[in-house]
C-alpha positions as CSV (number, residue, x, y, z in Angstrom):
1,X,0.0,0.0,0.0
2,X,1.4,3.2,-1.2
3,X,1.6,6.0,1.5
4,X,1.0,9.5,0.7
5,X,0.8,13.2,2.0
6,X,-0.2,15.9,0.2
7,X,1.2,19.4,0.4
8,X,-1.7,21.6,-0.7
9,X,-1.9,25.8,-0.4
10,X,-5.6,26.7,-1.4
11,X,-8.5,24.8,-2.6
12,X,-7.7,21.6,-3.2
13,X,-9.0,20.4,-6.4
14,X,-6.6,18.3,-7.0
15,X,-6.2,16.5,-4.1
16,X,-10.1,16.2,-4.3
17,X,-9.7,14.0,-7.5
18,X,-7.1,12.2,-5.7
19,X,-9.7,11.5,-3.2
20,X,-12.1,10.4,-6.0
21,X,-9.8,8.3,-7.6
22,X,-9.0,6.6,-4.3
23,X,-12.3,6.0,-3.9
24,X,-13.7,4.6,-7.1
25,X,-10.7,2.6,-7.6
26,X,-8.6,4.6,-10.2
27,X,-5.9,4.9,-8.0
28,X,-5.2,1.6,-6.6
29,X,-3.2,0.2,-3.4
30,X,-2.6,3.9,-2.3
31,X,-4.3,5.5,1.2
32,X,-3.8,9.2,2.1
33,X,-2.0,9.6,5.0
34,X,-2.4,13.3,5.6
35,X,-2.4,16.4,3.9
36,X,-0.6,19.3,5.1
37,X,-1.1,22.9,3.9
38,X,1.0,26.0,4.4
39,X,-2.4,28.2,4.5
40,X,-4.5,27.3,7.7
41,X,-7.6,28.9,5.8
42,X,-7.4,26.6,2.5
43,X,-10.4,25.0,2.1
44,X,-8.1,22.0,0.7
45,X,-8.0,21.2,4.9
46,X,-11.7,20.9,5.0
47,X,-11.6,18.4,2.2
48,X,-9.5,16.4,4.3
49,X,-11.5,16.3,7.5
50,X,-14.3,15.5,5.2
51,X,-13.0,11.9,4.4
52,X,-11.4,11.6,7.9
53,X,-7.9,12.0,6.8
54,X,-5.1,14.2,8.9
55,X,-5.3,17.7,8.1
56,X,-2.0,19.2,9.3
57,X,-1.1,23.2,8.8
58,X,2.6,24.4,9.0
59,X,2.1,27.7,8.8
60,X,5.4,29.7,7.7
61,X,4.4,33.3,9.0
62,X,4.3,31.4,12.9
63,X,8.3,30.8,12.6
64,X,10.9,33.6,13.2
65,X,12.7,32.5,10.5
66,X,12.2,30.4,7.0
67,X,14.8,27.8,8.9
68,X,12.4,27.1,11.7
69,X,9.3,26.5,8.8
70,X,11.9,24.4,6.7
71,X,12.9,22.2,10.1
72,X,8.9,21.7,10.9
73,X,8.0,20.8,7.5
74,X,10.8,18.3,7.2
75,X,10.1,16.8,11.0
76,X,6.3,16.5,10.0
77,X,7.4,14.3,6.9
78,X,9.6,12.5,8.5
79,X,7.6,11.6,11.6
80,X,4.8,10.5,8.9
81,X,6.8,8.5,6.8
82,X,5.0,9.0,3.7
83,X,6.1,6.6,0.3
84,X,5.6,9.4,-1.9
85,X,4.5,13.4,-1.3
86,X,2.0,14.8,-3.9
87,X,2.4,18.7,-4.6
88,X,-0.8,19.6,-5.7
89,X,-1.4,23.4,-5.7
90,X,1.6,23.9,-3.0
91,X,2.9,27.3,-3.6
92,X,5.3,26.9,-0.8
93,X,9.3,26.4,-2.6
94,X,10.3,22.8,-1.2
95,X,13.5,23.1,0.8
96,X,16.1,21.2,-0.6
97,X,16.3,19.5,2.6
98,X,13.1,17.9,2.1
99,X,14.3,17.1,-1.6
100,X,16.7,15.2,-0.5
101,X,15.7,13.5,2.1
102,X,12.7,12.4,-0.2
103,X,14.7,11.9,-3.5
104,X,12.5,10.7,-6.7
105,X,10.1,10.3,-3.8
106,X,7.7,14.0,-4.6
107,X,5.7,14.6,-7.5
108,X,3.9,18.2,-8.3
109,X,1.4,18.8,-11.3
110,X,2.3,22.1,-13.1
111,X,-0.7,23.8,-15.4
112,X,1.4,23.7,-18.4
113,X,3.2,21.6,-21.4
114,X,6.8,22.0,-19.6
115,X,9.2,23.3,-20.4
116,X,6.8,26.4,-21.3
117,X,5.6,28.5,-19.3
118,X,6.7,27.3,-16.0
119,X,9.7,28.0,-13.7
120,X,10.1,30.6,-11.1
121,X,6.8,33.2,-10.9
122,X,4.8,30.6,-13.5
123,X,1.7,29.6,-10.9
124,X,-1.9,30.0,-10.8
125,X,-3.8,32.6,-13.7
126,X,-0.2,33.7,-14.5
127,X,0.7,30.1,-16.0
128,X,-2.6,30.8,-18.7
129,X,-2.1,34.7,-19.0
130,X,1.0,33.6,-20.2
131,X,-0.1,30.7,-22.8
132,X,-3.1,33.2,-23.9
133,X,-0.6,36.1,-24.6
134,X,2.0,33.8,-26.6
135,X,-0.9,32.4,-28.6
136,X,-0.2,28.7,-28.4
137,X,-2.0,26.5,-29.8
138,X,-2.2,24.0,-27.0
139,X,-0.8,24.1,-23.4
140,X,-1.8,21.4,-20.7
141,X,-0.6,20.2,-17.8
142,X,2.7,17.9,-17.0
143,X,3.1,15.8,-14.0
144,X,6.6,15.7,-12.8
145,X,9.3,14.7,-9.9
146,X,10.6,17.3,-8.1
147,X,14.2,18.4,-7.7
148,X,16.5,21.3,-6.3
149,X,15.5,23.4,-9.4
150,X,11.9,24.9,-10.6
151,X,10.0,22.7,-12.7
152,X,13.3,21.3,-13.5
153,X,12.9,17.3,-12.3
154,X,12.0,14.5,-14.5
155,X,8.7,14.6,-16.3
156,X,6.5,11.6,-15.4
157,X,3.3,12.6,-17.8
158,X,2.2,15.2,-19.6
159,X,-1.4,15.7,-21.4
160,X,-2.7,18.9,-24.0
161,X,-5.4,21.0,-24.0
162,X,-6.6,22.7,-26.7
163,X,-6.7,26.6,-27.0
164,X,-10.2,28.3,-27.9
165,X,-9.8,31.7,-29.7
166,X,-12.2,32.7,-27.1
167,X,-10.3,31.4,-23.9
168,X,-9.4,33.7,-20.6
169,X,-7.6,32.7,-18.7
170,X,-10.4,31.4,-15.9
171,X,-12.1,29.3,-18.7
172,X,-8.1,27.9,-19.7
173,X,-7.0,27.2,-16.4
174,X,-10.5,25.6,-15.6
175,X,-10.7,23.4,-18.6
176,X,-6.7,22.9,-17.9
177,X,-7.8,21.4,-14.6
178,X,-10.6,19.6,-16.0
179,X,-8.6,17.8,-19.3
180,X,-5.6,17.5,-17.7
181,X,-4.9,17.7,-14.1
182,X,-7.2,16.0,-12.5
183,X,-6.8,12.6,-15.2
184,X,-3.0,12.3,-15.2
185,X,-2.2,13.0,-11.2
186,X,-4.3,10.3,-10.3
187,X,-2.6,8.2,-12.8
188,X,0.9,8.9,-12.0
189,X,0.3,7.9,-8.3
190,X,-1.2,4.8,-9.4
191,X,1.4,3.7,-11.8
192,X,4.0,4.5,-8.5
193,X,1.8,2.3,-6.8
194,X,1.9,-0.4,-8.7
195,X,5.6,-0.2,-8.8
196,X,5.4,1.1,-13.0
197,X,7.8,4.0,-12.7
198,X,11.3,4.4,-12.1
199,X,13.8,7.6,-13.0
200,X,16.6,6.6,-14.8
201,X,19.3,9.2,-16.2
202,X,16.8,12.3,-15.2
203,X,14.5,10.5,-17.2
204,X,11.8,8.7,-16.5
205,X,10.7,4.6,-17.1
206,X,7.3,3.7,-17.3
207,X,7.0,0.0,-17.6
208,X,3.5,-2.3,-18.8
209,X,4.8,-4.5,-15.7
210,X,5.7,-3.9,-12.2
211,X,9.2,-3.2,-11.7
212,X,10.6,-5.5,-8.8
């Protein structure tokens, strides 16, 4: 059974169609563990306590320094023990510490086609303002491990979206979340449940069996 805790910042769509996928049996052999949030009014928390899973909040602005918020974070993981951490809508940067101590072990889902559009300042309505104001064609979403750089680890899956000449970017980033996110997060964590993925080479394996 695959352990996971999911860092969330607002409100928690995509952890709620990791729920649902739990549920109906998309995701398979995986249980929640807890789901920690950087924002004690993210409505992601309530989503939690809903299906009776730990909502934890490790709030930054209640340390003196980023250190102390860096040493809590890392302490909370680590007392939990999770298999794999899920990023989903964290806006919180992941302290390197963490990173490695969790190595090929984090995933996040990023609202574009990387490498566009994404790195440092590429998050929320800024990600589609962006992809609007190039005038691509298609963007998407692209779920990938995380390492020390932004954006920058492995990419696990990837799935487009078309652009409509009459998009904003609400009605992108909605159908973006709709289309993209919320089918190939739950898949990725169910492949690394079933022991489908490996990273190789900063690149990653996805095998039709499970790797031993």
């Amino acid at each position: 059974m695959l352990k996971i805790a999911v860092l969330v910042s607002g409100g928690g769509t995509n952890l709620q169609a990791i729920i649902d996928s739990i549920e109906n049996g998309t995701i398979t052999n995986t249980e929640i563990i807890s789901v920690i949030s950087n924002n004690p009014s993210a409505y992601a928390l309530d989503r939690a306590r809903e299906h009776g899973i730990e909502a934890l909040v490790i709030n930054p602005k209640t340390f003196a320094e980023r250190e102390q918020f860096h040493e809590a974070l890392l302490a909370a993981l680590e007392e939990r023990d999770p298999d794999l951490i899920v990023l989903a809508g964290c806006l919180v940067v992941i302290p390197e510490s963490v990173i490695r101590r969790f190595e090929n072990r984090i995933i996040n889902i990023h609202p574009s086609l990387i490498p566009s559009f994404c790195g440092t300042g590429y998050y929320g309505l800024r990600v589609h303002e962006s992809a609007l104001a190039r005038g691509v064609k298609y963007t998407g979403a692209t779920v990938h491990f995380v390492d020390c750089g932004t954006d920058t680890g492995p990419i696990l899956l990837q799935q487009p979206v078309a652009v409509r000449q009459d998009d904003t970017p609400a009605s992108l980033q909605r159908r973006v979340m709709e289309e993209a996110e919320w089918k190939i997060l739950p898949k990725a964590i169910d492949l690394i449940a079933n022991h489908r993925v490996r990273v190789v080479d900063h690149h990653t394996i996805i095998t039709n069996e499970p790797e031993e």
